[in-house]
C-alpha positions, 0 to 999 in steps of 0.5 A: 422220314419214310427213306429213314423207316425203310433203313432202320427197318432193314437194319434191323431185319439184318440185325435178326438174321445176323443172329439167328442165320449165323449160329453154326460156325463155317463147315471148314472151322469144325471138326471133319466128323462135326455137322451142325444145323439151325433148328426152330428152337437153337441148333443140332450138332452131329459128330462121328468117329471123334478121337479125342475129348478135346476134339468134341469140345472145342466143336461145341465151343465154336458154335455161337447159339444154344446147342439144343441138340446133341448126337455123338456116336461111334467114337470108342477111341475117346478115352475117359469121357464123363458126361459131366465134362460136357457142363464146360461147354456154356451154350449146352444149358438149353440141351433138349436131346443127347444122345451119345452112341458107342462112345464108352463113357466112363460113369466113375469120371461122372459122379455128381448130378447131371445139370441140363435142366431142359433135357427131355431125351438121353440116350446112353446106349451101347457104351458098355456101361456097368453101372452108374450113381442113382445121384447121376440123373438127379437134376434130369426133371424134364426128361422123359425118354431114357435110352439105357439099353444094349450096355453091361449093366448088371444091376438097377436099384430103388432111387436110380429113377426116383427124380425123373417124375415126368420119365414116360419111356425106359429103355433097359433091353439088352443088358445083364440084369437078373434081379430087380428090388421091389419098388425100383421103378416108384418115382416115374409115375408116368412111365408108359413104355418100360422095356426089359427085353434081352436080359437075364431076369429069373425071379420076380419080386412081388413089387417090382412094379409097384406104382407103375400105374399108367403103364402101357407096354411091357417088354420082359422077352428073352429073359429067363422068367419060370413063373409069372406071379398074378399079383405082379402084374394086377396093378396094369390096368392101362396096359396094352401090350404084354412081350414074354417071348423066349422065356421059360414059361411052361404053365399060365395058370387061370386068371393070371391076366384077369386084371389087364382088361386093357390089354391089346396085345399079348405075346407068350410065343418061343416059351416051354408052354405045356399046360394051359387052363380054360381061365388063361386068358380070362378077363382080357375082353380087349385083346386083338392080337394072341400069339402061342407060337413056338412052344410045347402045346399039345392041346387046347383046353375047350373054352380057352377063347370064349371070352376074347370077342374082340380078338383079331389075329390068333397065332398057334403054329409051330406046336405039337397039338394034334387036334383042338375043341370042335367049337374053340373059336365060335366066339370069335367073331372080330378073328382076321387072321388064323395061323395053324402052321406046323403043328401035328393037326392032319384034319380040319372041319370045314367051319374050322372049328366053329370060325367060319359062319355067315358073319366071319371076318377071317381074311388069311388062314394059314392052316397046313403047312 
């Protein structure tokens, strides 16, 4: 009877492995370009340099388990691919992660919703895409990562992301958007990360954020954004980083952040920033790290820093100014690192400005250079 237990058991336990140690075809039987791998959870499939539709599809089809991971990258020579030609394929129902990189993806040959019910991550980017139906991502309600950046797209609109109510990051950098509606960005209420680097942004409407509550990094850098309205941006309170480097920035006006009491991290570097009030930076009681680089300063008003305690690295260089208040920085008592480089100061007091006391924290001075 025991003989006959160790049998059954050993039967079974080759039984298990036979389903789960054999979910990825042999390596001869995929395409050259395909890897496949066993995870936790399903299997991951990897394919480069794929030249036709058919070649990536019948790779799909020879793996025996749920796809759980799907990466396609480098193969622009696949003509008229349509994402809604990968709902074929059985085994892709369990999807978690796809990311299709340089493929060239037509969106006209994907008109109906997208059916991965379990998609969590999609990255889209750079596949030239210009536009895409807002019905596109309409099943996607598990997803919370968004990779749209580096295409061509010219335009996105109020119910593009309505549906994805669990989206925590949007990648939009680098594409040919120069206008965004009020309200394009209401239905992700947990979006935390919304990144709109290297576009074309000039105007921004009153409600382009609105509903955008948790929000915690925003990237706007490299656009071409004159004006930075102060009702834009009062509804951060969560935000911790703030990018406007390389814009067309030339005044920040008092109060303009005076909201964003969480802020951590402010950049308005490689700006045309002329003019500065001694309210600029009024209200960010959190902020460590402030970087002026790169722009038109002339000089700094007295009390521009008084009430930024907590700030830690503080970046000026690379600006015209030629001498700043005798106490500018007596307050900042948590600064690590200072950076003065290449601008027209020819005189530093010994306690640099208030900064060197007793009790400093400064570790690297990066003065005249």
């Amino acid at each position: 009877m025991a003989n006959c237990l160790v049998v059954l058991i050993a039967f079974c336990l080759a039984g298990i492995l036979g389903v789960f140690g054999d979910l990825c075809p042999q390596p001869a039987a995929l395409a050259p370009s395909c890897t496949c791998a066993t995870l936790a959870e399903g299997v991951g499939l990897s394919c480069r340099t794929v030249r036709d539709v058919s070649d990536l599809l019948g790779a799909l089809r020879l793996v025996v388990g749920p796809i759980t991971e799907l990466s396609v990258s480098d193969s622009p020579q696949m003509k008229n691919f349509g994402l809604e030609s990968l709902e074929e394929v059985p085994n892709l129902k369990e999807l978690q992660s796809m990311m299709l990189f340089r493929v060239v993806i037509n969106m006209a040959a994907s008109p109906k919703p997208l059916n991965f019910p379990k998609l969590r991550m999609l990255n889209i980017s750079k596949n030239g895409i210009r536009d895409f139906p807002p019905a596109m991502l309409g099943n996607l309600s598990e997803l919370t990562y968004l990779n749209l950046s580096h295409n061509a797209m010219t335009s996105v609109f109020p119910g593009h992301f309505d549906t994805l109510k669990k989206l925590e990051i949007l990648d939009l950098t680098n594409n040919k958007l120069n206008y965004i509606p009020p309200l394009t960005f209401q239905g992700p209420v947990k979006l935390r990360i919304l990144k709109l680097g290297r576009n074309a942004l000039r105007d921004l409407s009153p409600e382009m954020f609105k509903g955008l509550k948790v929000l915690e990094e925003l990237d706007l850098s490299q656009n071409v954004i004159r004006y930075l309205p102060r009702d834009l941006i009062s509804e951060f309170k969560d935000l911790k980083v703030l990018n406007l480097h390389r814009n067309w920035i030339i005044d920040i006006p008092g109060n303009t952040f005076s909201n964003l009491t969480q802020l951590d991290r402010l950049v308005v570097s490689g700006n045309g920033l002329k003019y500065l009030s001694a309210d600029s930076f009024k209200g960010l009681d959190f902020l460590t790290n402030l970087d002026m680089s790169n722009n038109g300063l002339e000089y700094i008003p007295e009390g521009l820093l008084d009430g930024l305690k907590e700030l830690e690295v503080l970046n000026v260089s690379f600006n015209r100014i030629k001498n700043m208040p005798v106490n500018l920085m007596k307050n900042l008592k948590s600064l690590r690192r200072l950076d003065i480089r290449r601008t027209l100061i020819t005189f530093v007091p010994g306690d640099i400005y208030g900064l060197v006391t007793p009790q400093s924290n400064v570790r690297v001075l990066q003065l005249l250079s």
